[in-house]
C-alpha positions as CSV (number, residue, x, y, z in Angstrom):
1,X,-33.3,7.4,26.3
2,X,-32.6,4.3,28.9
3,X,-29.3,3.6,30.1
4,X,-29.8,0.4,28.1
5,X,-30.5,2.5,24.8
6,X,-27.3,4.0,25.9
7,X,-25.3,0.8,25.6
8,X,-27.2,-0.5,22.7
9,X,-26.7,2.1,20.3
10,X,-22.6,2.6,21.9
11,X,-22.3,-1.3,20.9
12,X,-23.8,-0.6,17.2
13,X,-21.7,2.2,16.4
14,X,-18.8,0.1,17.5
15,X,-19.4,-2.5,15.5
16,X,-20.0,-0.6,12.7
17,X,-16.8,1.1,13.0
18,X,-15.3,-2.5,13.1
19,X,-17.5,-3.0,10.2
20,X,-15.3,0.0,8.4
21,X,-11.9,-1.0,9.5
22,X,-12.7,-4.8,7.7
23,X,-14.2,-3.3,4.6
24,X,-11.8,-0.5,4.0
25,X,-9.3,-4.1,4.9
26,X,-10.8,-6.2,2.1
27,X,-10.3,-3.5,-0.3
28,X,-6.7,-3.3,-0.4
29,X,-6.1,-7.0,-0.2
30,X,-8.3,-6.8,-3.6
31,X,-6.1,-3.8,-4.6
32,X,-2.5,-5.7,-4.5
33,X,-4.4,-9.3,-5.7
34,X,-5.7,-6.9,-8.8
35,X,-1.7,-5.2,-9.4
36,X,-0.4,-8.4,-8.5
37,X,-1.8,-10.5,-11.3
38,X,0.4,-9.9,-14.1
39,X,3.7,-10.6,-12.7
40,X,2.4,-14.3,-11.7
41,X,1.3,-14.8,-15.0
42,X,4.2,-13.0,-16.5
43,X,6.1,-16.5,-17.5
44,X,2.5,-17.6,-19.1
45,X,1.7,-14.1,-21.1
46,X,5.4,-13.6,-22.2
47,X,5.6,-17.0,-23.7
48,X,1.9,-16.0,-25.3
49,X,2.7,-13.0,-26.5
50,X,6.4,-13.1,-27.3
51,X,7.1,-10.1,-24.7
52,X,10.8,-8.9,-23.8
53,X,12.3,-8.2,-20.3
54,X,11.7,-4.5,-21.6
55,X,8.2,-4.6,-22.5
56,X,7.3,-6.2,-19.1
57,X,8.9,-3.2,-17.4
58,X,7.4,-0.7,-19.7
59,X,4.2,-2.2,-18.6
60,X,5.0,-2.3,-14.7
61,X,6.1,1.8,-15.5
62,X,2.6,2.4,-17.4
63,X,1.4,1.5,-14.1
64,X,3.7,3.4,-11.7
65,X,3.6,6.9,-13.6
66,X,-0.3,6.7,-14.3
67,X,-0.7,6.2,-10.3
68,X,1.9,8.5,-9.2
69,X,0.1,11.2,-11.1
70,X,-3.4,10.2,-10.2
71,X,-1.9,10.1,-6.4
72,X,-2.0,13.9,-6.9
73,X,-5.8,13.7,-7.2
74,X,-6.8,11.1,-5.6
75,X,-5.6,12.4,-2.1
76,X,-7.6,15.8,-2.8
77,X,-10.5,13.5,-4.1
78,X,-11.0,11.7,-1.0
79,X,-10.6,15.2,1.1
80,X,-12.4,16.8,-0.9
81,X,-16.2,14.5,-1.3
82,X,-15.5,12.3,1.5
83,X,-14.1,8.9,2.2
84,X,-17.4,6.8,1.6
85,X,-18.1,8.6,-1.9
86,X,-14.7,8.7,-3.0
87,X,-13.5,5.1,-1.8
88,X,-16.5,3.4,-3.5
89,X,-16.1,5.2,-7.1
90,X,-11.9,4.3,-6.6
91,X,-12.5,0.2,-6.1
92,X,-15.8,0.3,-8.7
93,X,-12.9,1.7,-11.3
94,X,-10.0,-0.1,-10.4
95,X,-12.5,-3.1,-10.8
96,X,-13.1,-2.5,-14.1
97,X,-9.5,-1.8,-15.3
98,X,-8.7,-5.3,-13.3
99,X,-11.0,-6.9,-15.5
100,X,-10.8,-5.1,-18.7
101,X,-7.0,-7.0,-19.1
102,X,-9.2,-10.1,-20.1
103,X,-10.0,-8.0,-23.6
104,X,-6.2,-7.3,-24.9
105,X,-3.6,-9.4,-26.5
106,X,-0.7,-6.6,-27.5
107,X,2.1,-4.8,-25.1
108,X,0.2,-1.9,-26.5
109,X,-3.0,-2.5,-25.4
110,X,-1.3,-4.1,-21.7
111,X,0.2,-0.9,-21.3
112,X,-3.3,0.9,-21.9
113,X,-5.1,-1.0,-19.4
114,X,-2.5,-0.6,-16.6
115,X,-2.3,2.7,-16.6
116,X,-5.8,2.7,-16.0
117,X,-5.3,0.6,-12.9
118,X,-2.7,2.4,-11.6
119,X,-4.6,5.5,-12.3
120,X,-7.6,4.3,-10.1
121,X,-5.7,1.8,-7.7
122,X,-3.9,5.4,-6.4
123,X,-7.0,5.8,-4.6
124,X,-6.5,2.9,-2.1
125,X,-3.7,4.8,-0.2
126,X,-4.7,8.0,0.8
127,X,-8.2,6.1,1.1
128,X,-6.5,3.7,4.5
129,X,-5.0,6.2,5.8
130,X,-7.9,8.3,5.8
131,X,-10.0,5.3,8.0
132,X,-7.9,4.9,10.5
133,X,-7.5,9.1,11.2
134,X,-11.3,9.5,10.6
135,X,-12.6,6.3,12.8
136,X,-9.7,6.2,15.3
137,X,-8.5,9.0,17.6
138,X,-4.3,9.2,17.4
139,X,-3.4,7.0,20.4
140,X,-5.3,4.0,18.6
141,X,-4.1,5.1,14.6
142,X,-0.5,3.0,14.8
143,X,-1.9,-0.5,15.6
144,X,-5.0,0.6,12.8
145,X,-2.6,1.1,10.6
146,X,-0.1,-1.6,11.0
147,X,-3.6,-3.6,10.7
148,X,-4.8,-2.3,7.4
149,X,-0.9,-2.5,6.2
150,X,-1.3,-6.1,6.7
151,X,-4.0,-6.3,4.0
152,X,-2.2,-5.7,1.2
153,X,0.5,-8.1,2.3
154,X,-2.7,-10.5,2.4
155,X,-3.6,-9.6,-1.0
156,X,0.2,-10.3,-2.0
157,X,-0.2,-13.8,0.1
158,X,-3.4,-14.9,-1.5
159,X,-2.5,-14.1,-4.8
160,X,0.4,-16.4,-5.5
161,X,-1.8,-19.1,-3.8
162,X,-5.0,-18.6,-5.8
163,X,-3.9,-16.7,-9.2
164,X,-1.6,-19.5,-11.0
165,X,-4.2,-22.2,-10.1
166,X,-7.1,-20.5,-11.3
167,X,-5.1,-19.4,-14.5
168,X,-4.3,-23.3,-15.3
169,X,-8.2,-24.5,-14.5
170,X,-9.7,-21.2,-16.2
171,X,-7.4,-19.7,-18.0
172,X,-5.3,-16.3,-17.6
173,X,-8.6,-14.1,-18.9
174,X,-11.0,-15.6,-16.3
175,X,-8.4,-15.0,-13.3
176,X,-8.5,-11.0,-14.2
177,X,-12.4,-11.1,-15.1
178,X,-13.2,-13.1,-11.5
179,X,-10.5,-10.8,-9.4
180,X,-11.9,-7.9,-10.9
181,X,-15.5,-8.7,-10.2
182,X,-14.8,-9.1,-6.3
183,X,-14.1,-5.5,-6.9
184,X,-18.1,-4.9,-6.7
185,X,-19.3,-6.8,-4.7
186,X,-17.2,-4.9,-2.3
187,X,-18.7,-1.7,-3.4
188,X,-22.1,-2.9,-2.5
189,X,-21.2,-3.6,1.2
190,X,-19.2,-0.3,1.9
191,X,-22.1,1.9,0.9
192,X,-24.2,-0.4,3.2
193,X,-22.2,0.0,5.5
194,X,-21.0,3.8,5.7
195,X,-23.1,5.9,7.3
196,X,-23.8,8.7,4.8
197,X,-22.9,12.2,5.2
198,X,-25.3,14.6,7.3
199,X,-26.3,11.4,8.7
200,X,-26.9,11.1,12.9
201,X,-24.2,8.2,12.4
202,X,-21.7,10.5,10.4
203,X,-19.5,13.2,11.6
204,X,-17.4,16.0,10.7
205,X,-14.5,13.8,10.2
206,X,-15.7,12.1,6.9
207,X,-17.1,15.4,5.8
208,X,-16.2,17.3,2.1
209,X,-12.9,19.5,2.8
210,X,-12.8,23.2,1.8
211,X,-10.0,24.1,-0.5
212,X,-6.6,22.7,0.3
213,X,-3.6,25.0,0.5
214,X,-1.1,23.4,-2.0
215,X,1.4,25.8,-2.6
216,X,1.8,26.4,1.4
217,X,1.9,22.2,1.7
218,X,5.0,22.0,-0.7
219,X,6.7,25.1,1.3
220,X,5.9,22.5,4.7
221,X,8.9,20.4,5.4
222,X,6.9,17.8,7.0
223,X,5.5,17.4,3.6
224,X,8.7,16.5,2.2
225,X,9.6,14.6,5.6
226,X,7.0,12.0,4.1
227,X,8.3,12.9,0.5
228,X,11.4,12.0,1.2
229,X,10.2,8.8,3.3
230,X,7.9,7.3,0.2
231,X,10.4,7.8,-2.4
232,X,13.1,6.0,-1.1
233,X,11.0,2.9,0.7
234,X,8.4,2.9,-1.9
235,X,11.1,2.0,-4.3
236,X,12.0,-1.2,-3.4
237,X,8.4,-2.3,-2.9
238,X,7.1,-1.5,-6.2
239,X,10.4,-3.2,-7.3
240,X,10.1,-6.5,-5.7
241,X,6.5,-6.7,-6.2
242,X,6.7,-6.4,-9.8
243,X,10.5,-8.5,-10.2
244,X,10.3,-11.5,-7.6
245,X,8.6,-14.4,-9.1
246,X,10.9,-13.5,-12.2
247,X,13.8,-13.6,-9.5
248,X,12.7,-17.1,-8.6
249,X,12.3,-17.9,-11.9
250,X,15.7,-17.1,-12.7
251,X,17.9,-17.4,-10.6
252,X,15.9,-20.7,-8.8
253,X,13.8,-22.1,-12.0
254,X,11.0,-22.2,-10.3
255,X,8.3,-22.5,-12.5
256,X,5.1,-20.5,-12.3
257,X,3.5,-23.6,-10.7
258,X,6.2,-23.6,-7.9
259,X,6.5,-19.8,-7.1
260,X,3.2,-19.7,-4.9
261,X,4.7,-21.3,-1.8
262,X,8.1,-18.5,-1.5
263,X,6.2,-15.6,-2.4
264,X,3.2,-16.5,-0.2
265,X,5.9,-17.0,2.8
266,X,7.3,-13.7,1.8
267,X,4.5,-11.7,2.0
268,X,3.0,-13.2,5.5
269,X,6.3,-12.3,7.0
270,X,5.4,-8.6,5.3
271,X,1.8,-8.9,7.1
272,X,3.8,-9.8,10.4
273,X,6.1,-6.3,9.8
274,X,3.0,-4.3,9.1
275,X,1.4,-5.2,12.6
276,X,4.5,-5.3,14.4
277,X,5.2,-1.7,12.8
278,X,1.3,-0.5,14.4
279,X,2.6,-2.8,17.6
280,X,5.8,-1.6,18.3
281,X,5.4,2.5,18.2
282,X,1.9,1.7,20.3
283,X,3.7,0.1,23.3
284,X,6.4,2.5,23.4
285,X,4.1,5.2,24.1
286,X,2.6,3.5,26.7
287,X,5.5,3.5,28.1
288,X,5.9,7.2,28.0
289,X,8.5,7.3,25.1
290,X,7.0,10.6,23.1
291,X,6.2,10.2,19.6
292,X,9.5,11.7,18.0
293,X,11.5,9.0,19.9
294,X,9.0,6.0,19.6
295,X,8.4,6.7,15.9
296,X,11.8,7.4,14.5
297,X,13.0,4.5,16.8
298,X,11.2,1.9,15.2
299,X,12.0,3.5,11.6
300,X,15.6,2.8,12.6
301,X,14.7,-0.3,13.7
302,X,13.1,-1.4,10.8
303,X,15.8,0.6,8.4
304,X,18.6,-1.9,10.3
305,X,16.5,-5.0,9.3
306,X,16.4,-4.2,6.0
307,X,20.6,-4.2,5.6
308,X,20.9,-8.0,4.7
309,X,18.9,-8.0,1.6
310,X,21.9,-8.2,-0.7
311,X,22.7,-11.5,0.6
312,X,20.3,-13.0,-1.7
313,X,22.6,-13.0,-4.6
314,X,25.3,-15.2,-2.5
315,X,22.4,-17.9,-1.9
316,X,21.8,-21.1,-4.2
317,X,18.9,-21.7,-1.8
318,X,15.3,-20.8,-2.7
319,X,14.3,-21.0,1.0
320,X,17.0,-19.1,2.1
321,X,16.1,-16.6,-0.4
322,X,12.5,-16.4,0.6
323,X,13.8,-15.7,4.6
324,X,16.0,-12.9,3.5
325,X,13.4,-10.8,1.0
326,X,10.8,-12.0,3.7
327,X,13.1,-10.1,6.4
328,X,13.1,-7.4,4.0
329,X,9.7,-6.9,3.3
330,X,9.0,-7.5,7.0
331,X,11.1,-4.1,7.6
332,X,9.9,-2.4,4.5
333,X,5.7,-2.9,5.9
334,X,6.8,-2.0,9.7
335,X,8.7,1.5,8.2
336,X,5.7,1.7,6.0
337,X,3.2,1.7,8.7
338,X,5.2,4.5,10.9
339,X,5.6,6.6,7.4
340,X,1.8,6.8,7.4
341,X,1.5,7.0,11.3
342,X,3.6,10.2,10.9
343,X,1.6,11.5,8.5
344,X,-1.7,11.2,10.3
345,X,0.1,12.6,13.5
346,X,1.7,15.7,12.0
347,X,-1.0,16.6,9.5
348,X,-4.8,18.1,10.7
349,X,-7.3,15.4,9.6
350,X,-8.8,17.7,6.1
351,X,-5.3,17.7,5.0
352,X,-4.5,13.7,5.6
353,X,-5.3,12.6,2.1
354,X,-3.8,15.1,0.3
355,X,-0.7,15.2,2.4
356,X,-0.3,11.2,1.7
357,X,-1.1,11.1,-1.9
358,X,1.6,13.9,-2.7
359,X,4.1,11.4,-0.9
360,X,2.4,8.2,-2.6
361,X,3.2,10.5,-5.9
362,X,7.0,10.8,-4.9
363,X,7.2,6.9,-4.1
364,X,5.3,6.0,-7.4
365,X,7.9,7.8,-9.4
366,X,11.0,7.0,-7.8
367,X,9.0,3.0,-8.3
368,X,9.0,3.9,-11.8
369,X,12.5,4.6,-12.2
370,X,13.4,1.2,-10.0
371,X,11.3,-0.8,-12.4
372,X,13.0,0.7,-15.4
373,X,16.1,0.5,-13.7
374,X,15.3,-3.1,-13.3
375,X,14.6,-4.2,-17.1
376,X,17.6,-2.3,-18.3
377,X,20.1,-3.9,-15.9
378,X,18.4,-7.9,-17.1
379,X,19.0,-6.4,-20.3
380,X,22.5,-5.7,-20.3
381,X,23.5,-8.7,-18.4
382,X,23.6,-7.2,-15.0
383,X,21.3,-9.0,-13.1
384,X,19.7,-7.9,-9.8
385,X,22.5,-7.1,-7.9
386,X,22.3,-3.3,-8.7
387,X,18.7,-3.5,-7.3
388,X,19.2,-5.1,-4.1
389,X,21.8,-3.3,-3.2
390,X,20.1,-0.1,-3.2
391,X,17.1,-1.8,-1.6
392,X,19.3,-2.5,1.5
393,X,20.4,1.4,2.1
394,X,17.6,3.2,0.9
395,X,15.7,3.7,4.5
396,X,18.6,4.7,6.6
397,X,18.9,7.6,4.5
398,X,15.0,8.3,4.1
399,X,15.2,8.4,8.0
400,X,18.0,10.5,7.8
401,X,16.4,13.0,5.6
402,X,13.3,12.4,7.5
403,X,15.3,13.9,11.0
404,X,16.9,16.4,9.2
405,X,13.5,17.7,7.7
406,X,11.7,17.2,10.8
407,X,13.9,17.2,13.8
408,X,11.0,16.6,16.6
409,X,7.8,15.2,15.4
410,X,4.9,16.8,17.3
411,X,1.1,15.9,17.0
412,X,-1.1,18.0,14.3
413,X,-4.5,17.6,16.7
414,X,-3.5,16.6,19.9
415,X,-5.9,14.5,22.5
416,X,-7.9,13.2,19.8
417,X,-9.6,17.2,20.2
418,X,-12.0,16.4,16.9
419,X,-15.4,14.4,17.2
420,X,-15.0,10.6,16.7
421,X,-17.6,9.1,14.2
422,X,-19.0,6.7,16.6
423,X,-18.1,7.2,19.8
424,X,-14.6,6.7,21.6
C-alpha cells in the first residue's frame, strides 16, 4: 500500500471515530430530552389528570428503581455483546417506552411506562463511558468524557426550549410520540456507522467480554470508591432534574410557558462544568500533576463549588436562583465527569461497563430515595429546604469516602498498552 493509501485510510478511521464520539453524543442528549419530558409538562398533566405532589414522585421513583436495577445488567450487557449491539437495542427500547407515554392517561399506567424507560435508558451510562475507553487511549478519556457529559446537559437545555412549545402547538401526546421517534433514526446511523465486530475496522476493544468476576468486584474497594461517588452526587441530580421547574413554579410562579429560559440557562452552565471537568484534570497532567492528585483535586474543586446551593431559599429572584442551581449543576457535571474518568482509569477496559453500571445502580437508588424524600417533605409543608441542604454537602463527603477507599489512584492499563480501534 502507497504512503498516500497510508494517510487516506489514517484520515477515514479518524473520522469515523469522530463519527462515534458524535453519535454515541446525540444519544444521550435524546436520553435526558426522553426522561426530561414529564417534569416540563408536569403542571399540564397534573391539572389533566388530577395528580398529587405524591403521585408525581411515585412516578419519578418508578423510574429511578427500574433503572437502578437494570444498571446491574446493562453494564454486563454492553461488556458482554459489545458496545455497537448493545447500544443500538438500549436507544431502539428506550425509544419506544419514550413514545409509548402518548397511550396512557392513569398514574397507574405513568408509572408502568417509566419504569420501562428507566429500565432501558440505564443503558446510556455504562454505554458513554464505554466510547470514550474503547475509542480513546487514557491520556485523551477526560476531555471525551467531559465532552459526552455535556450531551446530556444539551438534552436538558433543548428540552425546556423545545418540549413546552411543541406540547402547546401539538399537544403533550405528539411531544413524547416525536421525541421518541428521534430515538430511531439514531439507531439507523450508529449501525452505519460502527464498524462491526471481526471487522478490519473493529478491534478487540469493542469485542464480547468473557465472564465478569462479580463477587471479586464487590470485594474491590475501588468498586465502592465509585459506589460511594454515585450515590451521594447522583442524588442531587436525579433530584433537581425531576423537582426544578416545580421549584420555579413554586416558589417564582413561573408558568410552564416561562420556565424554558432558567432551566435552559441552568443546564448550559451544566454543559460548561462537564467540559471544564474533561478540561481541567487533562491540563494538570500535562503539567506533570499524577492522576491521584489531578483527579481528586478537581473533585474538591468541584465539591467546594457546590457549597452555596442552599442560598436559593434566601432569594426572591428567579435569575438569581437560576445562577446559584446553575453553579451547582456546573460542579455536579465537572465531579461527574472525573467519577467516570476514575473509573475508566482504575478499571481494565472488559470490566468498564460493568464497574460503572454497579455505581449507576448505587446513584439510582440513593435518587430514588431523594425523590421520595422530596414529595414527602412538599407534602408535609416542609418545602425544599431539607433537599438543598443535603445537595450542598453531599460531595465533600463522597470525596472523602472516595480517599479513604482509595488512597492513591493508579491506572488499570497503563500507556494506552491495548489496541486502539482506529489508530492513535
Amino acid at each position: 500500500m502507497t504512503q498516500g493509501a497510508h494517510a487516506g485510510q489514517g484520515v477515514d478511521h479518524s473520522a469515523r471515530r469522530w463519527a462515534i464520539v458524535a453519535l454515541a453524543f446525540t444519544a444521550i442528549m435524546l436520553n435526558y430530552v426522553d426522561r426530561q419530558i414529564i417534569a416540563l409538562l408536569k403542571p399540564t398533566l397534573q391539572a389533566e389528570f388530577g395528580w398529587s405532589d405524591r403521585d408525581y414522585s411515585h412516578m419519578a421513583s418508578a423510574f429511578q428503581f427500574c433503572a437502578a436495577v437494570s444498571f446491574l445488567g446493562t453494564g454486563w450487557f454492553i461488556d458482554r455483546i459489545g458496545l455497537r449491539r448493545g447500544f443500538a437495542i438500549g436507544v431502539a427500547g428506550w425509544s419506544l417506552a419514550g413514545m409509548a407515554h402518548a397511550f396512557v392517561s392513569s398514574v397507574a399506567g405513568f408509572v408502568g411506562v417509566r419504569a420501562l424507560l428507566g429500565a432501558a435508558e440505564s443503558i446510556g451510562t455504562p454505554a458513554q463511558v464505554k466510547t470514550a475507553a474503547t475509542y480513546f487511549p487514557p491520556e485523551q478519556r477526560s476531555l471525551m468524557l467531559g465532552i459526552g457529559n455535556m450531551a446530556s446537559n444539551f438534552g436538558a437545555v433543548a428540552a425546556p426550549l423545545a418540549i413546552p412549545p411543541l406540547a402547546l402547538w401539538l399537544g403533550w401526546r405528539a411531544a413524547f410520540l416525536i421525541t421518541g421517534g428521534l430515538g430511531f433514526v439514531w439507531v439507523v446511523a450508529w449501525l452505519a456507522v460502527t464498524p462491526r465486530t471481526g471487522s478490519t475496522a473493529s478491534s478487540t476493544a469493542d469485542a464480547p467480554a468473557g465472564k465478569v468476576p462479580w463477587a471479586a468486584m464487590l470485594r474491590d474497594r475501588r468498586q465502592w470508591a465509585i459506589i460511594a461517588a454515585k450515590a451521594l452526587s447522583d442524588q442531587c441530580w436525579w433530584f433537581l432534574l425531576f423537582f426544578m421547574p416545580d421549584l420555579f413554579h413554586r416558589m417564582f410562579g413561573l408558568s410552564q410557558g416561562q420556565l424554558g429560559l432558567p432551566i435552559a440557562f441552568i443546564y448550559l452552565l451544566a454543559a460548561l462544568g462537564a467540559l471544564s471537568g474533561g478540561l481541567l484534570p487533562t491540563w494538570l497532567l500535562r503539567r506533570g500533576v499524577d492522576m491521584n492528585r489531578a483527579r481528586k483535586g478537581s473533585m474538591l474543586l468541584y465539591a467546594l463549588l457546590i457549597l452555596p446551593v442552599p442560598l436559593v431559599l434566601l432569594t426572591g429572584n428567579a435569575w438569581v436562583a437560576a445562577s446559584l442551581l446553575g453553579l451547582g449543576l456546573f460542579a455536579h457535571q465537572g465531579f461527574s465527569t472525573n467519577v467516570f474518568g476514575m473509573t475508566a482509569d482504575i478499571f481494565p477496559s472488559r470490566m468498564i461497563g460493568t464497574a460503572i453500571g454497579i455505581g449507576a445502580f448505587a446513584g439510582n437508588l440513593s435518587g430514588m430515595a431523594m425523590i421520595e424524600g422530596a414529595g414527602f417533605s412538599l407534602d408535609k409543608g416542609y418545602g425544599y429546604a431539607p433537599l438543598l441542604i443535603v445537595c450542598g454537602g453531599s460531595y465533600l463527603v463522597a470525596l472523602a469516602l472516595v480517599h479513604l477507599l482509595v488512597p492513591r489512584l493508579t491506572l488499570a492499563e497503563p500507556g494506552a498498552a491495548r489496541e486502539m480501534p482506529f489508530g492513535h
